[in-house]
C-alpha positions in Angstrom: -24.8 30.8 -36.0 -24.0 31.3 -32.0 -20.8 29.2 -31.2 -21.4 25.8 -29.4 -21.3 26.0 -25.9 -20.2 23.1 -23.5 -20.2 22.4 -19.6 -17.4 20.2 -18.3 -19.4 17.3 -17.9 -20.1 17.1 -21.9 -16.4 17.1 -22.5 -15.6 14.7 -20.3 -18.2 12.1 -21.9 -16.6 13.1 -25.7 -13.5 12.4 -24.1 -14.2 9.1 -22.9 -16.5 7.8 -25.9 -13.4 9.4 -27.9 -11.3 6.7 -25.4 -13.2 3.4 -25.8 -13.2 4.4 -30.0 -8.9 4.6 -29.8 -8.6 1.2 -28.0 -10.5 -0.4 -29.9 -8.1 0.6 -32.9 -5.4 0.4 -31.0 -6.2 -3.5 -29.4 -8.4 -4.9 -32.4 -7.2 -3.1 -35.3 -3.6 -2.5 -35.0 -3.0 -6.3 -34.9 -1.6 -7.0 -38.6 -1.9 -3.8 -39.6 0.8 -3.6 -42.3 -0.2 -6.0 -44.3 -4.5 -4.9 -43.7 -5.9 -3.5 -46.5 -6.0 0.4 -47.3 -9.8 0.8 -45.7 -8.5 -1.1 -42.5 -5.7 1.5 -42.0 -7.7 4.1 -42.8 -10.1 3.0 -40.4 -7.3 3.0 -38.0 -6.0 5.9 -38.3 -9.0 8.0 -38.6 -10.2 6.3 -34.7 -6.7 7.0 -33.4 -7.0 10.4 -34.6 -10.1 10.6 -32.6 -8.6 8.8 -29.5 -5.5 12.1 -29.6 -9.1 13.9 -27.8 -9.1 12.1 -24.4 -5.5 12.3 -23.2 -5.1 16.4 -23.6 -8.8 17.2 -22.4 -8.5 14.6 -19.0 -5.0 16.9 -18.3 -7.1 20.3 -19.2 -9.6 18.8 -16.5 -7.0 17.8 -13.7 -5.9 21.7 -14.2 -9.0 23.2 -13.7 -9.6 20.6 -10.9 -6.6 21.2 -9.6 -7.6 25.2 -9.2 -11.1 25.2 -8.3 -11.6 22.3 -6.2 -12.6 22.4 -2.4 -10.1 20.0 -1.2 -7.1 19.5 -2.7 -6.1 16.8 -0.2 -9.2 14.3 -1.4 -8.4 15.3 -5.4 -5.3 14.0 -5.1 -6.0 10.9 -2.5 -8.8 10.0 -5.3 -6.4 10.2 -8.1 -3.9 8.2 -6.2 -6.0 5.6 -5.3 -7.8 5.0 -9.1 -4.1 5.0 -10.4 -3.5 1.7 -8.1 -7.0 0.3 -8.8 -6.1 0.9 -12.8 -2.7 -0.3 -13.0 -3.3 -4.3 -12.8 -5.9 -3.9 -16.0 -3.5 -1.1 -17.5 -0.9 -4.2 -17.7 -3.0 -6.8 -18.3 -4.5 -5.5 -21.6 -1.2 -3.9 -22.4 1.0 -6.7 -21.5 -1.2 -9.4 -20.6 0.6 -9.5 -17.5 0.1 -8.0 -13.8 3.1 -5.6 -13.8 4.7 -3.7 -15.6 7.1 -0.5 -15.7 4.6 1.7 -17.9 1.8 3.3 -15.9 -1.7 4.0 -16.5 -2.9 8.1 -17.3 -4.9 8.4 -13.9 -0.9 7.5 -12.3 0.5 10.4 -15.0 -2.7 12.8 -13.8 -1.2 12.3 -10.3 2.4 13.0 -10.9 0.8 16.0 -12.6 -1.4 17.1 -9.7 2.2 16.3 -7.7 3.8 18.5 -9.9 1.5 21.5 -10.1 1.6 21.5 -6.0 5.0 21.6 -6.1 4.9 24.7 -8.5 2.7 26.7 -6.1 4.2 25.1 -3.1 8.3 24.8 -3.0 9.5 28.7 -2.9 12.6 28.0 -3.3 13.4 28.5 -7.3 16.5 25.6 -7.6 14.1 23.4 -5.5 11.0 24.6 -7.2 12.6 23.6 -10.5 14.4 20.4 -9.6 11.3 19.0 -8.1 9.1 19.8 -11.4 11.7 18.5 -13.6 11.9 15.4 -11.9 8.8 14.9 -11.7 8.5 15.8 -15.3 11.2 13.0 -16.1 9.1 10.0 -14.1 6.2 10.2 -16.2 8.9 9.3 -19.1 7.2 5.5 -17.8 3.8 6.7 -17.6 0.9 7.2 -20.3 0.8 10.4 -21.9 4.3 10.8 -20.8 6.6 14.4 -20.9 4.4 15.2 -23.2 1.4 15.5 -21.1 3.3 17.7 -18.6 3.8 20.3 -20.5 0.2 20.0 -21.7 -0.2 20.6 -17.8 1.6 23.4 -17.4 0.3 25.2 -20.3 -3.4 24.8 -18.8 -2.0 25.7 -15.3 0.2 29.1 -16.4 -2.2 30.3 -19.0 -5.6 29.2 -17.1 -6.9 32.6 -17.0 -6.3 33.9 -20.8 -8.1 31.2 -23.0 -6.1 32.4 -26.0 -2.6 32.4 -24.6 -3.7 28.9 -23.5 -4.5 27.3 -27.1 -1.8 29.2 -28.3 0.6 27.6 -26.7 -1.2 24.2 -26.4 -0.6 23.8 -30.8 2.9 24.6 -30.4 3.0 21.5 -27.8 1.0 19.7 -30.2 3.6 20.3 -33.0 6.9 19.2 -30.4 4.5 15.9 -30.3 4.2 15.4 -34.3 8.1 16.9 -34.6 9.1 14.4 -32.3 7.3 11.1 -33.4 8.1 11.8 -36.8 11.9 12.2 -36.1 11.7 9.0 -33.7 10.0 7.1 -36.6 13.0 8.2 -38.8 15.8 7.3 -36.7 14.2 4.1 -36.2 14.1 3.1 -40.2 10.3 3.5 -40.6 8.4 6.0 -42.4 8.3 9.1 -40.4 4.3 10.4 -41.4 3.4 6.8 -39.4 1.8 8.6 -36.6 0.1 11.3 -38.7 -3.0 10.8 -36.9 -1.5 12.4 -34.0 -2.4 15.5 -35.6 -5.5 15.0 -33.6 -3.9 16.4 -31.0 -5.4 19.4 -32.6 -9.0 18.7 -32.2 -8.7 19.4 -28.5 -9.0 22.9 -29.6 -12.2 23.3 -30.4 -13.5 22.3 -27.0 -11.2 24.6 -25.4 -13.2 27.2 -27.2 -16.4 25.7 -27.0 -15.8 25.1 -23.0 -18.6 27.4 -21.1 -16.7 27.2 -17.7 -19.4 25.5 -16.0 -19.1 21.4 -14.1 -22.8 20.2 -15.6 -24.4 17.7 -13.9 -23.2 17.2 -10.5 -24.6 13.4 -10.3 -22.4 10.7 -9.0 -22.4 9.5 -12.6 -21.1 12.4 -14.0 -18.5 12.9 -10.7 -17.0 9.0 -11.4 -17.4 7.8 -15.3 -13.7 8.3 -16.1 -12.6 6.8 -13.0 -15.0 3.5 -13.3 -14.9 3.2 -17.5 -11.2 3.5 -17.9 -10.2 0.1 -15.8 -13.4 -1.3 -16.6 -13.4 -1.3 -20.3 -9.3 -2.3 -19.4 -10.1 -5.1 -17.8 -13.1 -6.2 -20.3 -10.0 -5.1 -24.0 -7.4 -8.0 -21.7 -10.5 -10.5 -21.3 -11.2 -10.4 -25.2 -8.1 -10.7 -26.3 -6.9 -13.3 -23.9 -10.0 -15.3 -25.8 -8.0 -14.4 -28.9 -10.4 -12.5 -30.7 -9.8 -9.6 -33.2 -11.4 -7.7 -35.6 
């Protein structure tokens, strides 16, 4: 049987369907959950570990982006403005208030597009270095943080060997699982709580299945992510502000 073969476009639409199915776990299910029933966690666990897709695949996108587009300048003036248009409904639904100090993934794809210019850019190796690495630290108060930069730079120093890339992308993966489970630990709780990050791994596939070619070059397909991810933000804060849950 010939091996699925996706355009960037296709991805991108798993990714955000893959999105909008983690935050409704994560903002109608996750209420409660310790005392829900086995099904309901399940259920839970099972939509977060489909949610693990968007994060990795968006920073596998900003990558290629990052390499092929034809102006560098706009990428990163379109990231940066969608990251301050996103921000107010990134605290409201998380916070149900207009600021706070944790920042929404299209601000994290920035610092990343930030910190992949400075790689290519600063020729001086201590400078080089102590830009990325600072850079590398801010996201520590963004989504997808630390983690997602190394995710980055994976896609960025292996983008021309496929297999090198992967590779390297499941040893990320495990840091990820390593990590939560030892933070879990230390804080008194069981440590296989975020199991379903093992999700993570499902990015995999697609990296296979990924045929190198955009898709569609429709407006549509050029702006989804940027238009769905406050939108469906701002409609999560508006439901729950009503108090409703599932």
């Amino acid at each position: 049987m010939a091996r699925p073969s996706l355009d960037r476009n296709q991805i991108k639409y798993i990714a955000v369907i893959a999105m909008l199915i983690d935050h409704v776990a994560v903002f109608f299910l996750a209420p409660g959950i310790a005392e829900a029933s086995t099904a309901r966690i399940a259920l839970y666990a099972a939509m977060r570990v489909i949610g693990r897709l968007t994060g990795p695949i968006m920073i596998f996108f900003l990558v290629e982006g990052f390499i092929h587009t034809s102006s560098r300048r706009k990428y990163g003036a379109r990231l940066f403005v969608f990251g301050l248009l996103s921000q107010i409904p990134y605290a409201l639904s998380h916070y149900n208030k207009l600021f706070a100090a944790d920042f929404n993934v299209i601000i994290t794809l920035f610092i990343l597009f930030l910190m992949l210019t400075a790689v290519e850019k600063i020729n001086n190796g201590f400078l080089n270095r102590a830009v990325v690495l600072a850079l590398i630290a801010v996201t520590y108060w963004c989504d997808w943080g630390v983690i997602g930069p190394l995710m980055a730079w994976v896609f960025y120093q292996y983008h021309e060997d496929r297999k090198m890339q992967i590779q390297y992308y499941a040893a990320v993966c495990m840091i990820q699982l390593v990590s939560a489970a030892t933070v879990l630990s230390m804080k008194g709780l069981h440590w296989y709580g975020e199991l379903w990050q093992a999700g993570l791994f499902l990015v995999i596939p697609f990296l296979i299945w990924y045929n190198g070619r955009p898709g569609s070059r429709s407006a549509f397909s050029r702006w989804i992510f940027y238009i769905v991810y406050p939108l469906h933000l701002l409609i999560i804060w508006l439901i729950t502000a009503s108090g409703v849950h599932l």
